[in-house]
MIGU-252919 format. One record per atom (N, C-alpha, C): residue number from 1; residue in one letter; atom name; z, y negated, x negated. Coordinates in pm, 1 decimal, decimal comma, m for minus. Each point is the difference from the previous one (the first is absolute). Example, Ala and Ser with C-alpha at 12.3 -4.5 7.8 and 13.67 -1.06 7.14 Angstrom:
2
1	A	N	780,0	569,0	m1319,0
1	A	CA	0,0	m119,0	89,0
1	A	C	0,0	m120,0	m90,0
2	S	N	m72,0	m105,0	35,0
2	S	CA	6,0	m119,0	m82,0
2	S	C	73,0	m109,0	77,0
//
This chain:
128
1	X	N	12405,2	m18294,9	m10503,3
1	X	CA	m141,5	m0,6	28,0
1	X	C	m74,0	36,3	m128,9
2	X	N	m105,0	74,9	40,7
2	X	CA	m75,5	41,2	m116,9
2	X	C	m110,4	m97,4	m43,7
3	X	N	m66,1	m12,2	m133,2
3	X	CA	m87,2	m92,5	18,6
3	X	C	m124,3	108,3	m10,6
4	X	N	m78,9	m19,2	79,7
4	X	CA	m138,5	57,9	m24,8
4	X	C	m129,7	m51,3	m23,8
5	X	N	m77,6	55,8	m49,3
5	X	CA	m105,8	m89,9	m84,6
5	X	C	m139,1	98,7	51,5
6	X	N	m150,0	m124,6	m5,9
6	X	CA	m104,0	80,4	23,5
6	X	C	m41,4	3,3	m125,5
7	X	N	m86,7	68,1	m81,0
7	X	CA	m104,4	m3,1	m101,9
7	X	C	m166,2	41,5	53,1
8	X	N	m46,9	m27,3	m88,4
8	X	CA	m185,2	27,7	m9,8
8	X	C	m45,0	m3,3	m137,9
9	X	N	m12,5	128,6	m42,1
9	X	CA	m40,2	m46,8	m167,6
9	X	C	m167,0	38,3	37,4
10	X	N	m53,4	m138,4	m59,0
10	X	CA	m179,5	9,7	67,8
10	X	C	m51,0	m18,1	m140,8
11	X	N	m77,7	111,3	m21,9
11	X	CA	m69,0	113,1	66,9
11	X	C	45,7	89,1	m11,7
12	X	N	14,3	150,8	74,2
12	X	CA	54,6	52,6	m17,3
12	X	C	m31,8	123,1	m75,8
13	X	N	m72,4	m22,2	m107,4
13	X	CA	m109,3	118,5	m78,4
13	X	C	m39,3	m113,7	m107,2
14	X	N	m29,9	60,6	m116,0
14	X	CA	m14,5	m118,9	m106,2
14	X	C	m73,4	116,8	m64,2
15	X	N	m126,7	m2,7	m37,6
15	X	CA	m38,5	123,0	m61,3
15	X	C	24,0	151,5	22,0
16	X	N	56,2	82,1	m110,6
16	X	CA	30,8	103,2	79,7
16	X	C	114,8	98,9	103,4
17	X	N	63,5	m180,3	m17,6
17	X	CA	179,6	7,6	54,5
17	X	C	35,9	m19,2	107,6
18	X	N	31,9	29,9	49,3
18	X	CA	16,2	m45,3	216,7
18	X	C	144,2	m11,9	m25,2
19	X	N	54,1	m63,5	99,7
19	X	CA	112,8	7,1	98,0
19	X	C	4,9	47,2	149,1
20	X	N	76,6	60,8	30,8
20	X	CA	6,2	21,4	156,1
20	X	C	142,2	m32,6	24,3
21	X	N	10,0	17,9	144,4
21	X	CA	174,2	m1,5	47,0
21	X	C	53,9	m105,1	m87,8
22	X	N	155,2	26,1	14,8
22	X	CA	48,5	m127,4	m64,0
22	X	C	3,9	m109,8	m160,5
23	X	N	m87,2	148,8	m42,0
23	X	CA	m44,7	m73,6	m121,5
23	X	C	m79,9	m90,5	m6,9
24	X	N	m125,1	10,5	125,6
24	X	CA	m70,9	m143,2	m42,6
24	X	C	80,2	m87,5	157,2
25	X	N	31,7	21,6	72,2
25	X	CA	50,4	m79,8	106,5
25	X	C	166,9	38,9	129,1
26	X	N	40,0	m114,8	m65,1
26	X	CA	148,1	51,6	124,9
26	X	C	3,2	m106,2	68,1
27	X	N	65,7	48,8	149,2
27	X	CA	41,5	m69,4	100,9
27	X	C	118,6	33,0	51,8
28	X	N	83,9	m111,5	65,9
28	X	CA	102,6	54,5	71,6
28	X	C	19,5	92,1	68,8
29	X	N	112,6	26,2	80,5
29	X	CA	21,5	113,8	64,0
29	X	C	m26,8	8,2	133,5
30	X	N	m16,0	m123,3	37,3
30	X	CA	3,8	m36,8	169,7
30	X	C	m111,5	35,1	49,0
31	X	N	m84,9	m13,6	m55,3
31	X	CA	m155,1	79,1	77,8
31	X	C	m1,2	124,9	m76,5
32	X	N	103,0	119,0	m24,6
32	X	CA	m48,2	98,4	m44,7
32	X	C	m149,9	16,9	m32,8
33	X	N	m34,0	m64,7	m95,1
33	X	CA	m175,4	33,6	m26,2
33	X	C	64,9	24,2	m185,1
34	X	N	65,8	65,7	m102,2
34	X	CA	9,1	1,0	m85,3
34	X	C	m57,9	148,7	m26,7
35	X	N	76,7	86,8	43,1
35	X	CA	m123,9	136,0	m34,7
35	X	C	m110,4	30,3	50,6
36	X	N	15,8	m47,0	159,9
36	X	CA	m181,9	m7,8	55,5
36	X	C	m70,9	m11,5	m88,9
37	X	N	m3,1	m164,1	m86,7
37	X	CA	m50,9	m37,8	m77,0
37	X	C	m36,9	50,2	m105,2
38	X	N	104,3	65,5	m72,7
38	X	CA	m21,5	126,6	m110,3
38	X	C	m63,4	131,1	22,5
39	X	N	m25,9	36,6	148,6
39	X	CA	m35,8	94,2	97,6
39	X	C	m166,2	m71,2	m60,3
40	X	N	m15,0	m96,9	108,0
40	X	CA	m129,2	m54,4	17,4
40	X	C	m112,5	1,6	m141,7
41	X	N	86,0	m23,2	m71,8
41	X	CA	m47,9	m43,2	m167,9
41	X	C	m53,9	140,5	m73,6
42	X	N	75,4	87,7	49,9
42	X	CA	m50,6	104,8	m72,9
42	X	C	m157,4	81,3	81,2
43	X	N	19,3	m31,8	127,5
43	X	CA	m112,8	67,8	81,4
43	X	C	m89,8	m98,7	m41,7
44	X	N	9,6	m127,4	m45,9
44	X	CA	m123,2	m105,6	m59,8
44	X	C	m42,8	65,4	m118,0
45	X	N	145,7	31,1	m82,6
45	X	CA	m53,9	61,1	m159,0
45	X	C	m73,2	89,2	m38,8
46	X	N	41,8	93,5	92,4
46	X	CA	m57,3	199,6	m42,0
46	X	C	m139,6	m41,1	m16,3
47	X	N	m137,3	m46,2	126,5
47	X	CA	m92,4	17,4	m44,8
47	X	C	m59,8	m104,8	m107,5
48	X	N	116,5	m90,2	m25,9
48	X	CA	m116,3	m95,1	m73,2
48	X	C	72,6	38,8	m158,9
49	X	N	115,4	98,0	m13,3
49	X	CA	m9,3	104,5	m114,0
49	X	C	m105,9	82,6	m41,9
50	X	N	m38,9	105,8	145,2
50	X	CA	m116,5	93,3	m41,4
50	X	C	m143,6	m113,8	m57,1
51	X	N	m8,8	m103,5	94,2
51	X	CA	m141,6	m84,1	m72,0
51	X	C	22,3	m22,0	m116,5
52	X	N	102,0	m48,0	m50,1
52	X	CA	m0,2	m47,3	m103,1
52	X	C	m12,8	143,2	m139,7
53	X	N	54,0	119,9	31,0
53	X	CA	m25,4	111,8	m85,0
53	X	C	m137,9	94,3	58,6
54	X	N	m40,7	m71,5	78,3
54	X	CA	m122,5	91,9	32,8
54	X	C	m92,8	m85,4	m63,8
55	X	N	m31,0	m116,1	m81,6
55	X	CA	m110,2	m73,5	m78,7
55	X	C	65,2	17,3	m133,4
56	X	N	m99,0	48,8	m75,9
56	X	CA	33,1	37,4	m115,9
56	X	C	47,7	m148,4	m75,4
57	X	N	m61,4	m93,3	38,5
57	X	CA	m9,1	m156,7	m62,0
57	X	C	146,2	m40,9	19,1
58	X	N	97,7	27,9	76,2
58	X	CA	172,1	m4,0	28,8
58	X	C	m43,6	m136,3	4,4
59	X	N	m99,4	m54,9	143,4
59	X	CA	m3,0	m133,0	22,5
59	X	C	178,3	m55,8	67,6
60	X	N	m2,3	m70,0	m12,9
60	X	CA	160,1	m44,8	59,3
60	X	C	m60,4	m81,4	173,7
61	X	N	m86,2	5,2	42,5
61	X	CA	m27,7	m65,6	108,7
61	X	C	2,0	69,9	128,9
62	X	N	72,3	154,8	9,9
62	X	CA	37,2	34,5	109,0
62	X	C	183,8	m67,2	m2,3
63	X	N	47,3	42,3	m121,8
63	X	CA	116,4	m67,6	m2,6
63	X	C	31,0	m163,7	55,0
64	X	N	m142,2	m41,6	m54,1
64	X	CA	67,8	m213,8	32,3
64	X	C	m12,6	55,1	185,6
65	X	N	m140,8	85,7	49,4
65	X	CA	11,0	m28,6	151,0
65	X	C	129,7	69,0	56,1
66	X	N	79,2	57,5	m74,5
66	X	CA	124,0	44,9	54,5
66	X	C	109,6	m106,8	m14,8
67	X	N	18,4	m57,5	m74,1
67	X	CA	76,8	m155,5	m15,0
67	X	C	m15,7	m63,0	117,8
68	X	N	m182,1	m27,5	40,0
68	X	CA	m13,8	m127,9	57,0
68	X	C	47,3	58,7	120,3
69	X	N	m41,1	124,9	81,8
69	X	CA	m21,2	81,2	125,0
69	X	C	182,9	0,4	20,2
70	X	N	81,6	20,1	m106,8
70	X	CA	129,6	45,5	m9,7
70	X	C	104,8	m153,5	48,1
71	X	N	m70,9	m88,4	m74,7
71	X	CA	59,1	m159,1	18,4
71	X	C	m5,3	m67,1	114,6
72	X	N	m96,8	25,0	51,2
72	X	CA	m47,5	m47,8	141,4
72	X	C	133,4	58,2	111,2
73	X	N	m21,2	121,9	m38,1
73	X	CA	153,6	62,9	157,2
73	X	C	112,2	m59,5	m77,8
74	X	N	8,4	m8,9	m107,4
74	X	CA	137,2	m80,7	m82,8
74	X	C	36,5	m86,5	51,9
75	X	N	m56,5	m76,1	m25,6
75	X	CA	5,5	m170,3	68,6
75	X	C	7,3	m19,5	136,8
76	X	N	m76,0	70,3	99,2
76	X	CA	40,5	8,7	126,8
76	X	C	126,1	52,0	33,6
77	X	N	68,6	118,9	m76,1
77	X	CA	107,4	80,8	1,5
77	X	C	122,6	m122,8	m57,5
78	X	N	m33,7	m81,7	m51,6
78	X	CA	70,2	m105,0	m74,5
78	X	C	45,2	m100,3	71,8
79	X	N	m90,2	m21,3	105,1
79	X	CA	m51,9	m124,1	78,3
79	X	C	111,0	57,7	145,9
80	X	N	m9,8	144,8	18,6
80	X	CA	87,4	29,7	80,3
80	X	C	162,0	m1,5	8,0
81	X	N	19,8	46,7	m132,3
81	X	CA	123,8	35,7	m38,9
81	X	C	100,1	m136,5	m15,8
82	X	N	m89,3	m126,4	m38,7
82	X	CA	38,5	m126,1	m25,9
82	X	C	15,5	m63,2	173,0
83	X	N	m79,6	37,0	104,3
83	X	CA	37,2	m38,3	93,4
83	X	C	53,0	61,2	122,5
84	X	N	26,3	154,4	m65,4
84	X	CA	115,8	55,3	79,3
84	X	C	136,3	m52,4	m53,5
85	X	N	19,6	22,5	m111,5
85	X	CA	153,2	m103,3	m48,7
85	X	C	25,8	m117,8	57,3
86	X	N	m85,6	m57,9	15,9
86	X	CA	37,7	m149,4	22,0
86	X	C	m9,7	m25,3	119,1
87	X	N	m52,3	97,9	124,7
87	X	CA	7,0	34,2	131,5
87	X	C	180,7	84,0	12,0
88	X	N	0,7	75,0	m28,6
88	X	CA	108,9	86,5	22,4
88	X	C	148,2	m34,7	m70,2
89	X	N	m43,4	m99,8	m97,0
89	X	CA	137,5	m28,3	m88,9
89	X	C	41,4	m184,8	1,2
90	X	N	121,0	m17,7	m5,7
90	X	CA	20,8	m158,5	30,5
90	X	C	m13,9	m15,0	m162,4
91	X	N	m50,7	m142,3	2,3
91	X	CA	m22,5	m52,7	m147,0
91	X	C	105,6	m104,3	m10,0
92	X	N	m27,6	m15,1	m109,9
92	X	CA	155,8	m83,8	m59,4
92	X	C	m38,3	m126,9	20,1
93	X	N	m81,8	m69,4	10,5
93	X	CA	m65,0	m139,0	70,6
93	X	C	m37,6	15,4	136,7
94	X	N	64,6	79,2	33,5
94	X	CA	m60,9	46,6	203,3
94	X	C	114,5	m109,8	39,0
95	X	N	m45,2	m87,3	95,2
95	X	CA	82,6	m87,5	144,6
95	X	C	1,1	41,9	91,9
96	X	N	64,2	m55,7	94,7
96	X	CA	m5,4	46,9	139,6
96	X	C	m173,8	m7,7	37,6
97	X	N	m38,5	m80,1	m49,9
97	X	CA	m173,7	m17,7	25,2
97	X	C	m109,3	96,1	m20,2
98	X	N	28,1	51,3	m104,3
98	X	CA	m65,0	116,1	m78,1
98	X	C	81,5	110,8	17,5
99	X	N	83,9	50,9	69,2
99	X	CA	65,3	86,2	74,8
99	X	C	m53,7	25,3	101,1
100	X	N	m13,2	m96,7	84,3
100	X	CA	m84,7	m11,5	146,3
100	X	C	m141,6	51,4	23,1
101	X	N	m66,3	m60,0	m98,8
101	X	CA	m116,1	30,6	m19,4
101	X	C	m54,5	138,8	m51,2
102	X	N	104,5	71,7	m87,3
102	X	CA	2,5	109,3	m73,8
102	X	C	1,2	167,3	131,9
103	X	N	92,1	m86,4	92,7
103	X	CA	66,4	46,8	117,0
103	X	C	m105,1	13,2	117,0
104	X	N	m78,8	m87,3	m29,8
104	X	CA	m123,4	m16,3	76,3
104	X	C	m103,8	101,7	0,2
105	X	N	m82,6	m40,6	m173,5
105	X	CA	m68,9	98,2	m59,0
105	X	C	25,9	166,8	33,6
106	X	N	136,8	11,8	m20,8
106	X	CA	35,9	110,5	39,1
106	X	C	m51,3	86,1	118,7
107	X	N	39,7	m107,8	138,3
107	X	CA	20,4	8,9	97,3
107	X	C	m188,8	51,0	60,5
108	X	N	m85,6	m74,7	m38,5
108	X	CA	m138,5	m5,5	24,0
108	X	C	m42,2	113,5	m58,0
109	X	N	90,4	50,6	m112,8
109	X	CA	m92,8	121,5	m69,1
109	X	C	86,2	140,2	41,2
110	X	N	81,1	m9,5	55,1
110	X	CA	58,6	133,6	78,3
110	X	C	m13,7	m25,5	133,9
111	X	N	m4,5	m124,4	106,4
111	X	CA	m28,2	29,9	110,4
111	X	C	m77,5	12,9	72,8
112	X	N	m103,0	m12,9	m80,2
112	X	CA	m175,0	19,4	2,9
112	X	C	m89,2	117,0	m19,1
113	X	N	m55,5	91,6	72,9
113	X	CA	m91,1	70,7	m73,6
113	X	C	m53,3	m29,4	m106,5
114	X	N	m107,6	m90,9	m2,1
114	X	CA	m68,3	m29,8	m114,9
114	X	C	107,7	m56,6	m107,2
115	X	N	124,3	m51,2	24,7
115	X	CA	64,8	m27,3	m107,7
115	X	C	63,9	167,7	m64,1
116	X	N	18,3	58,7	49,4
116	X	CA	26,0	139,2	45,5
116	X	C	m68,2	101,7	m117,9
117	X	N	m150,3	m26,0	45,6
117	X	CA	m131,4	65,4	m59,5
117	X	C	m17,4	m79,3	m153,1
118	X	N	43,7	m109,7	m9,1
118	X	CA	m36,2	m65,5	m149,6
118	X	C	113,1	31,9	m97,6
119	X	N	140,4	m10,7	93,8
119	X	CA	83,5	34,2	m138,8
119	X	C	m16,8	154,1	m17,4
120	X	N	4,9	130,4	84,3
120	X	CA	m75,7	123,0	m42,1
120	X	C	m106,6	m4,0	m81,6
121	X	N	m140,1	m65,0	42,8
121	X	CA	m61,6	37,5	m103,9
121	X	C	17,6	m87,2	m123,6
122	X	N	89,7	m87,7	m66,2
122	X	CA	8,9	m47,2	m100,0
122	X	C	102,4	86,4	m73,3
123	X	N	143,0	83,8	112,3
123	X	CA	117,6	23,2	m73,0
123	X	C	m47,0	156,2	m71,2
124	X	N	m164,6	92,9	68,1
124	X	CA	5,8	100,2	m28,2
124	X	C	m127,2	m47,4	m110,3
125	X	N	m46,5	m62,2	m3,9
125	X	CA	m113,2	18,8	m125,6
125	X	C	m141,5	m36,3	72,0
126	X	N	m13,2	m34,3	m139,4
126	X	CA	m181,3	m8,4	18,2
126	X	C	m74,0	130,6	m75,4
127	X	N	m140,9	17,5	m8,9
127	X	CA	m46,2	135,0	m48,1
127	X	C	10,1	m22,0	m142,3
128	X	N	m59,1	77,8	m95,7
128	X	CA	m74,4	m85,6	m159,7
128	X	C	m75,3	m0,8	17,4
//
């Protein structure tokens, strides 16, 4: 078994330095959201690059709203990925109890439309 790990390095712009993709944030593999994410980050970046070289003053405050705008799908993307694993994968403290229940969860969110419609729109993304 592999061990996999989430990160969030907050903020993700410190003056005139950004992070995108896995440099400022990784997630597991189970919700494929790791290049989306690096996808997503850059369509946040491009214009708040041009603001920032289109004021002669090289204010850094299109950059922080690209952090904050960028952190926000992070954390939701984070929030997913942490509870698709732990939906889809047995944990090493799982019982027959928390098996059942896991089995359950499952069960309500694939045999349901609306369970149907929520894990789609969580497994494909939100906008930036």
């Amino acid at each position: 078994m592999l061990p996999f790990r989430s990160y969030v390095c907050e903020p993700l712009s410190w003056g005139r330095l950004v992070l995108a993709g896995d440099a400022g944030h990784t997630v597991p593999p189970t919700g494929a959201k790791g290049l989306n994410l690096a996808f997503c980050d850059v369509r946040a970046l491009v214009p708040q690059i041009a603001a920032f070289f289109a004021d002669d003053a090289r204010d850094s405050a299109p950059l922080d709203e690209y952090s904050r705008t960028a952190l926000d799908r992070v954390w939701r993307a984070q929030s997913f990925s942490y509870w698709a694993t732990t939906l889809l994968h047995r944990q090493p403290e799982e019982n027959s109890f928390t098996r059942r229940r896991r089995r359950g969860e499952f069960d309500a969110l694939t045999l349901t439309e609306s369970g149907r419609t929520c894990f789609a729109d969580a497994y494909t993304g939100w906008t930036v």
